[in-house]
Kinemage of the C-alpha trace (Angstrom):
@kinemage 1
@onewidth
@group {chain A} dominant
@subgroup {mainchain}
@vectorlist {calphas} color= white
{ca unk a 1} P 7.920 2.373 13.017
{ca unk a 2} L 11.275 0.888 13.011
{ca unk a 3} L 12.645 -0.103 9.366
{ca unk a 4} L 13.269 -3.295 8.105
{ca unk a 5} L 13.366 -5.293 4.995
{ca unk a 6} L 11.417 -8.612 6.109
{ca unk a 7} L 8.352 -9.171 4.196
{ca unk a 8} L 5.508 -7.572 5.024
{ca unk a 9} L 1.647 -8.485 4.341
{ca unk a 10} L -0.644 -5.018 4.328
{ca unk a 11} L -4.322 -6.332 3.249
{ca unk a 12} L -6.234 -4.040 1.530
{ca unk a 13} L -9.403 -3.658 3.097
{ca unk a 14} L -11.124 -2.570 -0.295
{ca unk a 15} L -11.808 -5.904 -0.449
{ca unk a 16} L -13.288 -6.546 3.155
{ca unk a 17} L -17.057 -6.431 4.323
{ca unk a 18} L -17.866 -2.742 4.358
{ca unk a 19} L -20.113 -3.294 6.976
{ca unk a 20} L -18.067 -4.675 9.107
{ca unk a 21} L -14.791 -2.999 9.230
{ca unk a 22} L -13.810 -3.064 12.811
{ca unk a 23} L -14.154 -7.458 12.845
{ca unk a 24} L -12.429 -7.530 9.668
{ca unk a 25} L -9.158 -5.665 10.704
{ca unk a 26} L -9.125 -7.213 14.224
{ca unk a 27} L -9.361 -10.553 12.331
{ca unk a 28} L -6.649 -9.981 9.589
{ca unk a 29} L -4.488 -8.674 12.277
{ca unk a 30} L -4.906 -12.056 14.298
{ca unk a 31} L -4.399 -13.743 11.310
{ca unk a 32} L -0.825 -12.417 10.793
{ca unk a 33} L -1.059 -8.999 8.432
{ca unk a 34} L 1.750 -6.900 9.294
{ca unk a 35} L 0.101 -3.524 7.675
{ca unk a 36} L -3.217 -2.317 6.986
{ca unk a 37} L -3.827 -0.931 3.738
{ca unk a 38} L -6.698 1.514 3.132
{ca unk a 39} L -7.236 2.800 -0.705
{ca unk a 40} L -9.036 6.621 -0.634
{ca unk a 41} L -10.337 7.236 -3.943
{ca unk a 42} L -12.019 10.505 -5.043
{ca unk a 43} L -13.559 9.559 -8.538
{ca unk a 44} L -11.711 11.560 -10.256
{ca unk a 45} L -8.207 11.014 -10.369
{ca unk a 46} L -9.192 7.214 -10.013
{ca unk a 47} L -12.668 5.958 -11.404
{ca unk a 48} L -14.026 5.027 -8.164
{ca unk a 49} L -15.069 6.560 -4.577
{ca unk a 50} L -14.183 4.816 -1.576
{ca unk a 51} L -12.985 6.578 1.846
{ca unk a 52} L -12.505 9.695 3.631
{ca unk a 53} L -10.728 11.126 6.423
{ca unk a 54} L -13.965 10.622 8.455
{ca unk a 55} L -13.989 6.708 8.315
{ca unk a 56} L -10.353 6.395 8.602
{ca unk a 57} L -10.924 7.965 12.026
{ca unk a 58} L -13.600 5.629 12.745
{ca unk a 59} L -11.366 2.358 11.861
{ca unk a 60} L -7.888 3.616 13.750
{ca unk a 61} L -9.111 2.446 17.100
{ca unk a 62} L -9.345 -1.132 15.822
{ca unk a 63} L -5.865 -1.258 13.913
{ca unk a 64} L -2.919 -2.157 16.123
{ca unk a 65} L -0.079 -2.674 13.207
{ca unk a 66} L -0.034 0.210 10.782
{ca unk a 67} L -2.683 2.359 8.729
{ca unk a 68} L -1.234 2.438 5.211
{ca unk a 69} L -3.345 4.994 3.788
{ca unk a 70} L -3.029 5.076 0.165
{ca unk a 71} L -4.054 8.636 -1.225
{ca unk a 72} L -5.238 8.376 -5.198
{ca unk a 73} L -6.894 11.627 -5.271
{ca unk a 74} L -6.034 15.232 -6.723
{ca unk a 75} L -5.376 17.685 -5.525
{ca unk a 76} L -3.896 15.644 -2.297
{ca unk a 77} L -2.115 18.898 -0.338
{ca unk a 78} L -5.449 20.231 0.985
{ca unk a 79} L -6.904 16.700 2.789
{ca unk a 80} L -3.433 15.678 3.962
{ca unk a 81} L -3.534 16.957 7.164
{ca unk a 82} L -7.174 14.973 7.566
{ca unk a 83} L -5.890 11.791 7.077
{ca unk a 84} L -2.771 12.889 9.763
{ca unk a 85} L -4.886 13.703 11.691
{ca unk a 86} L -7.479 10.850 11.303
{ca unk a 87} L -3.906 8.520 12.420
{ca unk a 88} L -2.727 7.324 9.580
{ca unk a 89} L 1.471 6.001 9.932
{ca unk a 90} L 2.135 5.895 6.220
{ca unk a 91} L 0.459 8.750 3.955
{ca unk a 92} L 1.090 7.772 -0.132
{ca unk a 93} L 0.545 10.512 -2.596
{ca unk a 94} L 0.977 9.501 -6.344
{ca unk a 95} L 3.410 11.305 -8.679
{ca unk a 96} L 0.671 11.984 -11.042
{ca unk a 97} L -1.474 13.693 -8.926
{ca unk a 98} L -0.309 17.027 -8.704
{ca unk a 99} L 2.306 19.565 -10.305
{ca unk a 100} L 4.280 19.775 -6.866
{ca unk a 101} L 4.740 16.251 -5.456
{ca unk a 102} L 7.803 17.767 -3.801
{ca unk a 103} L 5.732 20.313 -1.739
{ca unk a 104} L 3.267 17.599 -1.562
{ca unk a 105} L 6.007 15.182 0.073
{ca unk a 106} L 7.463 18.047 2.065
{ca unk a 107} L 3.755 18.449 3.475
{ca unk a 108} L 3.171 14.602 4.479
{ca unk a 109} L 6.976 15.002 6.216
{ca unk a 110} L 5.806 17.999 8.524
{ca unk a 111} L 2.683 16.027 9.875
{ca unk a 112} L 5.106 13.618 11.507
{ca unk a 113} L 4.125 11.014 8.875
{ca unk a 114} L 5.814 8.458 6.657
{ca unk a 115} L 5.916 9.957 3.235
{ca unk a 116} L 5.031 7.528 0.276
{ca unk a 117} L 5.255 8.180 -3.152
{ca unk a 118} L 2.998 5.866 -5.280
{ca unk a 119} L 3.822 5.419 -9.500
{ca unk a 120} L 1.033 3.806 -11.717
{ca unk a 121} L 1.952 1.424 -14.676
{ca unk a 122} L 2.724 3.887 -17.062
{ca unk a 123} L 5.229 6.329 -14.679
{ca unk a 124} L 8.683 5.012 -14.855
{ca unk a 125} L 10.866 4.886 -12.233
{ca unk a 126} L 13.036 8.036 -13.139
{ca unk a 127} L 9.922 10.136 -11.706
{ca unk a 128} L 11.314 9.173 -8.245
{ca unk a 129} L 14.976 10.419 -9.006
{ca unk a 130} L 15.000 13.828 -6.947
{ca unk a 131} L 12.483 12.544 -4.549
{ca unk a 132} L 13.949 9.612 -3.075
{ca unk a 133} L 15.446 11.393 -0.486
{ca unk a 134} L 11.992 12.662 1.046
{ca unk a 135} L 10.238 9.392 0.723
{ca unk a 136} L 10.365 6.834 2.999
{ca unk a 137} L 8.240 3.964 1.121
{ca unk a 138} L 7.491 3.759 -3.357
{ca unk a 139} L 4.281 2.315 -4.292
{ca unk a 140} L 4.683 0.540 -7.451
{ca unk a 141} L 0.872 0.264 -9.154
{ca unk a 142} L 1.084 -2.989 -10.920
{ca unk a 143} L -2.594 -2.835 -11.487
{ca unk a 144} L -3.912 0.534 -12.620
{ca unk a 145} L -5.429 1.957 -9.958
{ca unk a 146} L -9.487 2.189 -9.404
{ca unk a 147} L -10.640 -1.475 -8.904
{ca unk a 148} L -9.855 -4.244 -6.636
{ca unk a 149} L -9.548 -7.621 -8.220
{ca unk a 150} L -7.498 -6.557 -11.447
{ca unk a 151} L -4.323 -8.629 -13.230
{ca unk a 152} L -1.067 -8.102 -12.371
{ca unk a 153} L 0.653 -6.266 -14.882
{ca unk a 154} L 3.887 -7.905 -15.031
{ca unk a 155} L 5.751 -5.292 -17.258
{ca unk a 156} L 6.294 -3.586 -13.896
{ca unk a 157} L 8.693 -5.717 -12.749
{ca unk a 158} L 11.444 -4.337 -14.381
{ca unk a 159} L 10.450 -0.824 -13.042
{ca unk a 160} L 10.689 -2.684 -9.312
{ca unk a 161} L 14.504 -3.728 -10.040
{ca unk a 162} L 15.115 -0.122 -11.375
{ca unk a 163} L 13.990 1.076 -7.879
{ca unk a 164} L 16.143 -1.389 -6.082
{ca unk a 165} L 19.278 -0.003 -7.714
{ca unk a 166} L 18.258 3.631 -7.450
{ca unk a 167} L 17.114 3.658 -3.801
{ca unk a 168} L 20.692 0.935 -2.438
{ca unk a 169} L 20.698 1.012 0.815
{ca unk a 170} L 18.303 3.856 1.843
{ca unk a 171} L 15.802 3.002 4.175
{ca unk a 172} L 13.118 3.108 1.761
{ca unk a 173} L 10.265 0.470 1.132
{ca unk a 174} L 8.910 -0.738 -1.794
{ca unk a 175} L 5.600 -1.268 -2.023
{ca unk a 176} L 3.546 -3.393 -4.531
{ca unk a 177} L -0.026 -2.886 -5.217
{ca unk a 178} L -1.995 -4.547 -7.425
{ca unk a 179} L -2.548 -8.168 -8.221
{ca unk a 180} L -0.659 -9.920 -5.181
{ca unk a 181} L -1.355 -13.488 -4.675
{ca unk a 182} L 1.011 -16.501 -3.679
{ca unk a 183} L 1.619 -16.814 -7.291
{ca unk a 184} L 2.606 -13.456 -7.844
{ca unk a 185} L 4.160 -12.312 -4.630
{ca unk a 186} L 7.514 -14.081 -5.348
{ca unk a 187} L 8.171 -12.520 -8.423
{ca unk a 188} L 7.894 -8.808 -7.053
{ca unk a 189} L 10.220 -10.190 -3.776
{ca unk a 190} L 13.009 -11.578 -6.204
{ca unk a 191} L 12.880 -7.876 -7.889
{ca unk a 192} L 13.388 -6.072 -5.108
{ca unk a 193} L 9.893 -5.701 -3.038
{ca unk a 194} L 9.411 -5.973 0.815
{ca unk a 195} L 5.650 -4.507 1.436
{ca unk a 196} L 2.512 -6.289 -0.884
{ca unk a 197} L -0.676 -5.341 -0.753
{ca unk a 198} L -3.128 -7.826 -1.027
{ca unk a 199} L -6.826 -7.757 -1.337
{ca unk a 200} L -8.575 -10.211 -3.049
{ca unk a 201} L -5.341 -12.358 -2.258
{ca unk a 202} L -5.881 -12.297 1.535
{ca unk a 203} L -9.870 -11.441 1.294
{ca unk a 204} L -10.713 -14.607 -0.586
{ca unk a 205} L -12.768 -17.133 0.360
{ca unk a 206} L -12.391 -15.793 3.809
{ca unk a 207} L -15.038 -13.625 6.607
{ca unk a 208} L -15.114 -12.628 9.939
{ca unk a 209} L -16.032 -16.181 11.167
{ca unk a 210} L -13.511 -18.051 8.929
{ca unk a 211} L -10.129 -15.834 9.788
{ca unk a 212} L -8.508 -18.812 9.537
{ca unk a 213} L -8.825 -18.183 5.865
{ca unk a 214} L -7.443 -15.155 6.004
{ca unk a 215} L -3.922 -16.354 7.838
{ca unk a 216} L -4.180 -18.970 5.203
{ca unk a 217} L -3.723 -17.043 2.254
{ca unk a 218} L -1.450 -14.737 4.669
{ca unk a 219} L 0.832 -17.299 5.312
{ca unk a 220} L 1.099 -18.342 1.240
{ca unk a 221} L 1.727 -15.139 0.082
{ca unk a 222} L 4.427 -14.585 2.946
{ca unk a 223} L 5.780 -17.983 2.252
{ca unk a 224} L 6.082 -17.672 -1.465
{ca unk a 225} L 7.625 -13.847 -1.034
{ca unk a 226} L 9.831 -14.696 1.311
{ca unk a 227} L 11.575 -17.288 -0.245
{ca unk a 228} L 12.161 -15.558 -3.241
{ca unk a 229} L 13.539 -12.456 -1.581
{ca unk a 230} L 16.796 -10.701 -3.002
């Protein structure tokens, strides 16, 4: 993976057709998503279960971008090697998750991994101080994490320009999650953002056998990010 700041579009498929995986991400990747964004949840740190290392595995084959795997579970050291393994690029732990996100980050780094380091709505962006130099993407939650389909919280948008400062001209992505739609996705660009996740915002109104749909509401968050990016 080659860095950049260009806008990029990483669906999340939490909001796909469960049964259908393998269509969905060959059709959101025709459709112009630069990323693909999978959200494990254990149930416990976040109140929901989703995905394991197991169907990760399963969906790699069929994703030719990048598997963005988002990790909101505790403890996260013992199943990172899993999802490594499984062939995830990007592996995000949050800072909340554990008492040694350090080790934790440190862990993600030996795989041969990205490291991401993900923040919910009430971490501020000082938790990222002695860290930035072991991460190579920051997740800001602007949602809190558990459910697809949530309002943006827009109090995190100061956080976002608090990154931008801190992390200057590190090759370092920020990455928002939570809430992204056309409407949205230019205020997070103008404060500093380059990756959105989208789920309901690309997901909508869309299927297998209307991917048009998809690059539609692709295209309009890309659009609207784009030109509002600092």
């Amino acid at each position: 993976m080659s860095f950049d700041r260009s806008i990029k579009i990483a669906p999340s498929i939490l909001s796909a057709d469960f049964a259908n995986f393998g269509q969905e991400i060959r059709a959101i990747e025709s459709q112009g998503a630069d990323w693909v964004h999978v959200d494990v949840m254990d149930g416990h740190f976040v109140p929901n279960l989703t995905f394991g290392p197991a169907m990760c595995k399963a969906i790699r084959p069929h994703i030719g971008t990048v598997m963005d795997v988002h990790l909101m579970i505790a403890p996260v050291d013992p199943y990172i090697a899993a999802f490594a393994e499984a062939g995830a690029d990007i592996i995000t732990a949050h800072v909340e998750a554990g008492p040694h996100i350090h080790r934790t980050l440190q862990a993600i780094r030996a795989t041969g991994k990205k490291a991401g380091l993900a923040l919910n709505p009430g971490t501020p962006a000082a938790a990222t101080a002695e860290l930035l130099d072991l991460v190579d993407l920051v997740c800001v939650m602007t949602v809190n994490p558990g459910f697809g389909g949530q309002k943006f919280i827009h109090s995190q948008l100061d956080k976002i320009r608090t990154l931008r400062k801190m992390i200057g001209d590190r090759p370092i992505h920020i990455e928002i999650d939570g809430g992204i739609t056309a409407e949205t996705a230019p205020l997070v660009a103008a404060a500093g953002a380059d990756v959105l996740v989208a789920g309901s915002g690309v997901f909508s109104g869309g299927s297998v056998d209307k991917a048009d749909v998809y690059g539609q509401n692709i295209a309009a968050i890309r659009a609207a990010a784009s030109a509002a990016q600092v």
